[in-house]
NUSE-165901 format. One record per residue: residue number from 1; chain; x negated, y, z negated of N, C-alpha, C, O in turn. Coordinates in Angstrom, 3 decimals. Layout:
(node NUM; 'A'; (X; Y; Z); (X; Y; Z); (X; Y; Z); (X; Y; Z)) ...
END
This chain:
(node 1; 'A'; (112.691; -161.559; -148.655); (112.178; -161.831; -149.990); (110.786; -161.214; -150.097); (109.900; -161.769; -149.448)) (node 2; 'A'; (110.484; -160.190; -150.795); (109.352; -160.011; -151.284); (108.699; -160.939; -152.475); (109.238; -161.511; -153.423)) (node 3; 'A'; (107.124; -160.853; -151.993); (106.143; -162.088; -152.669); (104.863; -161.225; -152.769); (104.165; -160.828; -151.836)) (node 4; 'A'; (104.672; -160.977; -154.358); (103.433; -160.111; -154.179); (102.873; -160.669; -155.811); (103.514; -161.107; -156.766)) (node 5; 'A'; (101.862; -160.500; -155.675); (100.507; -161.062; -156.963); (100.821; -159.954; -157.803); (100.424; -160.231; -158.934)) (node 6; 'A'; (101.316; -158.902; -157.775); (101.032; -157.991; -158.902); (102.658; -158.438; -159.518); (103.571; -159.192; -159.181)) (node 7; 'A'; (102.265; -157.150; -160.972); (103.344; -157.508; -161.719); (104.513; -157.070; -161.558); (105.481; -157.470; -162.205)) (node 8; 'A'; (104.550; -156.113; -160.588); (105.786; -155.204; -160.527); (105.392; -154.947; -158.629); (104.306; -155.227; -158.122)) (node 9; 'A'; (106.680; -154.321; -157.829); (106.950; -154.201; -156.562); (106.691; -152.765; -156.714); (107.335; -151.991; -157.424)) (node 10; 'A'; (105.571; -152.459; -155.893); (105.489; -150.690; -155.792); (107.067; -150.171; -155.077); (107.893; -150.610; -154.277)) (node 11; 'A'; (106.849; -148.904; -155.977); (107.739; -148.148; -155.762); (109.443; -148.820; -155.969); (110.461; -148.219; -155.625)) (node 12; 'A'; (109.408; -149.838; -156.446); (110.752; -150.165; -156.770); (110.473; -150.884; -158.149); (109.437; -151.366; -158.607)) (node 13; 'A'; (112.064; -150.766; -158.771); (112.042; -151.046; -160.029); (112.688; -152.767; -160.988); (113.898; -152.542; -161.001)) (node 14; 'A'; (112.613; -153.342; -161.277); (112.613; -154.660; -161.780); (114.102; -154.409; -162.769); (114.111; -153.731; -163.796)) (node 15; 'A'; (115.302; -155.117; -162.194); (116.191; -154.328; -163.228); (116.712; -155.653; -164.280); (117.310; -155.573; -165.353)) (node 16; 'A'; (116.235; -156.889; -163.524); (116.447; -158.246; -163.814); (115.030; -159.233; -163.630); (114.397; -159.136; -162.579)) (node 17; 'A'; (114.546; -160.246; -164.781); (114.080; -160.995; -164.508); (115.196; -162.120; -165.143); (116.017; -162.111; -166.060)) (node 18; 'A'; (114.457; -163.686; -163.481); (115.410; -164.621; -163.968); (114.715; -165.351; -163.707); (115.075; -165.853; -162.643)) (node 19; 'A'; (113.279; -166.043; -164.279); (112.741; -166.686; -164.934); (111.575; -167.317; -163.668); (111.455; -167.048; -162.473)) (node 20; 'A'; (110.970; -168.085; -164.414); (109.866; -168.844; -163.060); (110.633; -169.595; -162.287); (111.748; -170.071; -162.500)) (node 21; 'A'; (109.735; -169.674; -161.111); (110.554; -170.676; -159.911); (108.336; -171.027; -159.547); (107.218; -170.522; -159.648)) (node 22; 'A'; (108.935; -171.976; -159.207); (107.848; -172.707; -159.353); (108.122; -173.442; -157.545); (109.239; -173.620; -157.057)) (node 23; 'A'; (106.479; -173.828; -156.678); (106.586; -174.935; -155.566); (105.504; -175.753; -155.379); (104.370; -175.412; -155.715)) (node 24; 'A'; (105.797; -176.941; -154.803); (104.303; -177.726; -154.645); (104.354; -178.532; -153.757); (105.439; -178.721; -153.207)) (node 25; 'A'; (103.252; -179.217; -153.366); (102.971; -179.905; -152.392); (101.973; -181.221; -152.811); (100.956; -180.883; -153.415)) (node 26; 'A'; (102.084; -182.199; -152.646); (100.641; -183.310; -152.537); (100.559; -183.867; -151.467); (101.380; -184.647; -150.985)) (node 27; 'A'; (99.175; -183.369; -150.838); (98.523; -184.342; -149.852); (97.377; -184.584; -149.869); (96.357; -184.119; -150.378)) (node 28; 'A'; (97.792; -185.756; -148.949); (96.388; -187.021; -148.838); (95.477; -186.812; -147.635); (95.996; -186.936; -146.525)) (node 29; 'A'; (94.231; -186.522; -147.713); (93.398; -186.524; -147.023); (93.372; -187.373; -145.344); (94.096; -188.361; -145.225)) (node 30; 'A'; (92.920; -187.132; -144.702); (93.077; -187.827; -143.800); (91.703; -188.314; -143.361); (90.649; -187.689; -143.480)) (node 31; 'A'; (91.869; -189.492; -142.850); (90.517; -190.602; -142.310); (89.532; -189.661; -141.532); (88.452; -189.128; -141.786)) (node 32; 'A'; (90.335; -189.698; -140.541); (89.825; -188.550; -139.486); (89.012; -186.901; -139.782); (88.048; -186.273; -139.346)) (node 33; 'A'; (89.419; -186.839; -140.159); (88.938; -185.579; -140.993); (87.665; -185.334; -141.672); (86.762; -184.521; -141.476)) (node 34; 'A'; (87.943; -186.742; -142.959); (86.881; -187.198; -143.781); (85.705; -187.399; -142.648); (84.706; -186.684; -142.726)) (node 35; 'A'; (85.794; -188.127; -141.861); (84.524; -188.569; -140.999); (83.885; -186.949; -140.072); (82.724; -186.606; -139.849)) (node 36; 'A'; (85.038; -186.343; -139.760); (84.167; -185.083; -139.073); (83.643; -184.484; -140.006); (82.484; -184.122; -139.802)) (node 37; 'A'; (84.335; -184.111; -141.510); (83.845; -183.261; -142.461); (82.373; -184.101; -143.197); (82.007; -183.511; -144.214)) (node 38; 'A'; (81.539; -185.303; -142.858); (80.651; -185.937; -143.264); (80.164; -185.603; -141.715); (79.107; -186.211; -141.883)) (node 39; 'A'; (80.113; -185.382; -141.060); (79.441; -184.511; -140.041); (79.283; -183.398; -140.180); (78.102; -183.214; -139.887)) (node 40; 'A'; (79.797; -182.323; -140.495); (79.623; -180.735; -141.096); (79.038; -180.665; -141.920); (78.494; -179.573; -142.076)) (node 41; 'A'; (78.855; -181.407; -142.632); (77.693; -181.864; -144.359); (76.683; -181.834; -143.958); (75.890; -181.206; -144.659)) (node 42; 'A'; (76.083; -182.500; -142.569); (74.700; -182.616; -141.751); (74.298; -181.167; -141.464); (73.245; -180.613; -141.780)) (node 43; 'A'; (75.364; -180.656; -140.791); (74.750; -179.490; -140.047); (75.326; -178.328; -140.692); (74.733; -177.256; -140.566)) (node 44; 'A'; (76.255; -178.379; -141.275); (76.270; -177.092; -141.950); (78.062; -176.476; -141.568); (78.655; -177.341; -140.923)) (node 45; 'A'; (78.828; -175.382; -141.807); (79.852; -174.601; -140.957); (80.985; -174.830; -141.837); (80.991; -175.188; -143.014)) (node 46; 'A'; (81.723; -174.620; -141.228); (83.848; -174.340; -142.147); (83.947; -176.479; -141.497); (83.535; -177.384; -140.771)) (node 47; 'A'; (84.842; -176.012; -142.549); (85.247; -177.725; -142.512); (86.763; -177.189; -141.874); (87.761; -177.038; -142.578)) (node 48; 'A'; (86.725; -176.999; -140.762); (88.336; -176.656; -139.811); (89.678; -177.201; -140.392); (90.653; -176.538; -140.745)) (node 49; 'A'; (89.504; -178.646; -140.414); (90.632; -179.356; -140.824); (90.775; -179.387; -142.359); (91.777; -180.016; -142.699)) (node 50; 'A'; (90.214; -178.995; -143.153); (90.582; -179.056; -144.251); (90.992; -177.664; -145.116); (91.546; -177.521; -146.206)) (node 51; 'A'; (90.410; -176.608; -144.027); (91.313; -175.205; -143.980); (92.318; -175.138; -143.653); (93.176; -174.552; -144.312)) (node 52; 'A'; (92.580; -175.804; -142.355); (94.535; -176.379; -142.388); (95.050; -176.421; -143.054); (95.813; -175.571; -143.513)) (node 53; 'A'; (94.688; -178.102; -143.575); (95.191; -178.852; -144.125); (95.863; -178.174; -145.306); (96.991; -178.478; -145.694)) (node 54; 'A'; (94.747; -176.807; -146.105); (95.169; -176.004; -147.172); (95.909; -174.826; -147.184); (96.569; -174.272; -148.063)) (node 55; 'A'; (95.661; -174.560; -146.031); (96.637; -173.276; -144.852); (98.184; -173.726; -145.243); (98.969; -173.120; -145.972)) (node 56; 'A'; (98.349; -174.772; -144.651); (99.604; -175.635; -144.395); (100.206; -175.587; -145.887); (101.388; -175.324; -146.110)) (node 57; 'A'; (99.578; -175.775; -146.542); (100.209; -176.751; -148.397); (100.064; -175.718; -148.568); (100.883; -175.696; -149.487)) (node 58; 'A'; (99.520; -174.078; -148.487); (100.102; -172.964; -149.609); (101.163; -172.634; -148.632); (102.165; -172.366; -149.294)) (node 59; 'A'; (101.390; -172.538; -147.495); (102.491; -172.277; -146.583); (104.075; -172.896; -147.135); (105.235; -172.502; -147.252)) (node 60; 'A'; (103.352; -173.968; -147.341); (104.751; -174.868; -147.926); (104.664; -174.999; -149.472); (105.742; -175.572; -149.634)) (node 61; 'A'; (104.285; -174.909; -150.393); (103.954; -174.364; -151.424); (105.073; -172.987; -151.577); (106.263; -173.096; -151.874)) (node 62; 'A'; (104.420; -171.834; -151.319); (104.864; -170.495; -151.500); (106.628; -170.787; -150.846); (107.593; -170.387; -151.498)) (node 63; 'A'; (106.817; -171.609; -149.350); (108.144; -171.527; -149.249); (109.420; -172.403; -149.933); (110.609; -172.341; -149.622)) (node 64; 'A'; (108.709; -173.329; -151.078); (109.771; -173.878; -151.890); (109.787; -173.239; -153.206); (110.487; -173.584; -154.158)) (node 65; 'A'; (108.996; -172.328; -153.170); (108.953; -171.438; -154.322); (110.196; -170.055; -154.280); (110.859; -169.564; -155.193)) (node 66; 'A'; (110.129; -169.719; -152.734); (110.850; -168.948; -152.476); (112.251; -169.202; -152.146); (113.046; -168.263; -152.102)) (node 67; 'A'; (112.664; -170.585; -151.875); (113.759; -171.327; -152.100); (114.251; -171.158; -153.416); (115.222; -170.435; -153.635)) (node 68; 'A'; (113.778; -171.642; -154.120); (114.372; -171.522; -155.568); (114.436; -170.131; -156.477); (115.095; -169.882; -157.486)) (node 69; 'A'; (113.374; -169.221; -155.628); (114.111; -167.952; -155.925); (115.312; -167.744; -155.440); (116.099; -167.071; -156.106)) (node 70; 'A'; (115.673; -168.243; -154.263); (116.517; -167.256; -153.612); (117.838; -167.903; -154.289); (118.934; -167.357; -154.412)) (node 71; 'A'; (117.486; -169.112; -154.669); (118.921; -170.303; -155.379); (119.216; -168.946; -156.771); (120.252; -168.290; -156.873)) (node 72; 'A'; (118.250; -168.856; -157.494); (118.903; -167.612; -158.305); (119.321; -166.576; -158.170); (119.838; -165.835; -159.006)) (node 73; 'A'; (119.189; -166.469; -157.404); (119.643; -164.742; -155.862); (118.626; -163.524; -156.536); (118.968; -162.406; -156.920)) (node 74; 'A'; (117.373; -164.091; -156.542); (116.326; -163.011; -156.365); (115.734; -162.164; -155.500); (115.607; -162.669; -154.385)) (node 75; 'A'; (115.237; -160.824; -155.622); (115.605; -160.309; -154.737); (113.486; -160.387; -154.351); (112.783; -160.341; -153.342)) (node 76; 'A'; (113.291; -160.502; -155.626); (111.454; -160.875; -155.764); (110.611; -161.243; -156.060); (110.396; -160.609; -157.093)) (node 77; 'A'; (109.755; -161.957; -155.913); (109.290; -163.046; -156.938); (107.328; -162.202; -156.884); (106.526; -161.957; -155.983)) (node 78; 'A'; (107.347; -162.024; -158.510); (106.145; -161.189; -158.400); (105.409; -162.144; -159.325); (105.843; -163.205; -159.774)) (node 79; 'A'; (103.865; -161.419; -159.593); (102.648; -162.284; -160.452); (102.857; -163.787; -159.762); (102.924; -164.776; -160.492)) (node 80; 'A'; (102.931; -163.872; -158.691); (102.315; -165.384; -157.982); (101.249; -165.588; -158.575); (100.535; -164.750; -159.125)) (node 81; 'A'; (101.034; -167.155; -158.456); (99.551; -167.268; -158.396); (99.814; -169.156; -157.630); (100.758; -169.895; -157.353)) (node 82; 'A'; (98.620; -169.176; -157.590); (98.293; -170.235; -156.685); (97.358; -171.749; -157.984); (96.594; -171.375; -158.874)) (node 83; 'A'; (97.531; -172.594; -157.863); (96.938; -173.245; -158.342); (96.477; -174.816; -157.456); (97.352; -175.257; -156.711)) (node 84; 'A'; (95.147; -175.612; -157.549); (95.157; -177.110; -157.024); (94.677; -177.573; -158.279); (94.341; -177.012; -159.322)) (node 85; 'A'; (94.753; -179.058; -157.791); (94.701; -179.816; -158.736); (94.075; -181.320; -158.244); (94.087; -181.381; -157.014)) (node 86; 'A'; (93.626; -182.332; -158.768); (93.037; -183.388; -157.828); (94.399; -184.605; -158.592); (94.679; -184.684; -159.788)) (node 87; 'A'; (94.939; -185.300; -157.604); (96.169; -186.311; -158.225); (95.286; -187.708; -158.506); (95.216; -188.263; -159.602)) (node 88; 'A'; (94.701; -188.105; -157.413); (94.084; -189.450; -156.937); (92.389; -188.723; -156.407); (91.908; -187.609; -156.615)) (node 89; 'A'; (92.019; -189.544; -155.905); (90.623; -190.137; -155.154); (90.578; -189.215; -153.454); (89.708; -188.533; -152.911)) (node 90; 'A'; (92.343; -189.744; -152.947); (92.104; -189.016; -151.699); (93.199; -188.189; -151.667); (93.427; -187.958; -150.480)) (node 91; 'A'; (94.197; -187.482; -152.549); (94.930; -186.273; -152.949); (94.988; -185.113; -153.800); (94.514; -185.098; -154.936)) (node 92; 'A'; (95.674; -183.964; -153.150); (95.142; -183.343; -154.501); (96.661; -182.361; -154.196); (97.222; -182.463; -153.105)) (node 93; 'A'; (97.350; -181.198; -155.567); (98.457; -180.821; -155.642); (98.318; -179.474; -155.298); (97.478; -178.973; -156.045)) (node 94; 'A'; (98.818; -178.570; -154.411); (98.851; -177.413; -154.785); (99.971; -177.074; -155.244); (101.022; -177.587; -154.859)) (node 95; 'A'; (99.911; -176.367; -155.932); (100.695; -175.197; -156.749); (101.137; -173.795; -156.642); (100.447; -172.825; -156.958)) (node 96; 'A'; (102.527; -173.753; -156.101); (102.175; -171.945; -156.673); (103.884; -171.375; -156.988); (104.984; -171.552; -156.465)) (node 97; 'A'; (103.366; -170.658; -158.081); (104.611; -170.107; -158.963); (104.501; -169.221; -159.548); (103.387; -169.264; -160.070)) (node 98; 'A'; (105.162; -168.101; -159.896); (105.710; -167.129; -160.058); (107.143; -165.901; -160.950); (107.299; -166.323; -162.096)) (node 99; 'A'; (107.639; -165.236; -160.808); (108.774; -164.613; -161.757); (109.294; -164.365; -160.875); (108.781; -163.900; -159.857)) (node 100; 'A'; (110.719; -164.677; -161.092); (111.529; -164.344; -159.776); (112.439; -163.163; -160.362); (113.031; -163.365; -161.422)) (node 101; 'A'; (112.537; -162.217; -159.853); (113.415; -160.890; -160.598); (114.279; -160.265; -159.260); (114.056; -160.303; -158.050)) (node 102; 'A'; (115.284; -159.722; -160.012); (116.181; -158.638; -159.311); (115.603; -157.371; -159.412); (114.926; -157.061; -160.392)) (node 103; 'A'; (115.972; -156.063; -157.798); (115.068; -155.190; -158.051); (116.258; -154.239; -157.994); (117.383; -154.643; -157.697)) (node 104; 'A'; (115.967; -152.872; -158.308); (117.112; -151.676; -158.433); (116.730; -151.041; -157.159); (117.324; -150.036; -156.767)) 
END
């Protein structure tokens, strides 16, 4: 399955679109985390676990997106985009969806 941000697949041609396919994820923060990342606030640096944590949810994100392309028997799902969102206090949604098309 090709997965690309632009609107069209270089060098190949779009002979079918069959509509958005859409994937998402919500998760909840973790205790653990929260307390190291109020330590990194002190001194400064990447908050590790919460680059995961977001690593992970577009990982799984992008692959139920590509599920439901493939349920339409697409051959590509182009113009991705990514979206979050805050649900609650200690969750938040990512998003990401796309056009799923047949290519020639």
């Amino acid at each position: 399955m090709i997965v690309v941000n632009t609107e069209e697949v270089p060098g190949r041609q779009i002979t079918q679109v069959l509509g958005l396919v859409q994937g998402n994820t919500i998760r909840a923060k973790h205790a653990g985390r929260d307390i190291m990342a109020g330590f990194k606030n002190l001194v400064g640096g990447e908050l590790k676990g919460y680059t995961e944590l977001l690593t992970e949810s577009r990982r799984q994100a992008t692959e139920r997106m590509m599920q439901q392309a493939q349920q339409l028997g697409a051959d590509a799902v182009v113009n991705v985009r990514f979206t979050t969102s805050a649900i609650t206090g200690g969750a938040a949604e990512l998003y990401a969806y796309g056009t799923a098309v047949k290519l020639g």
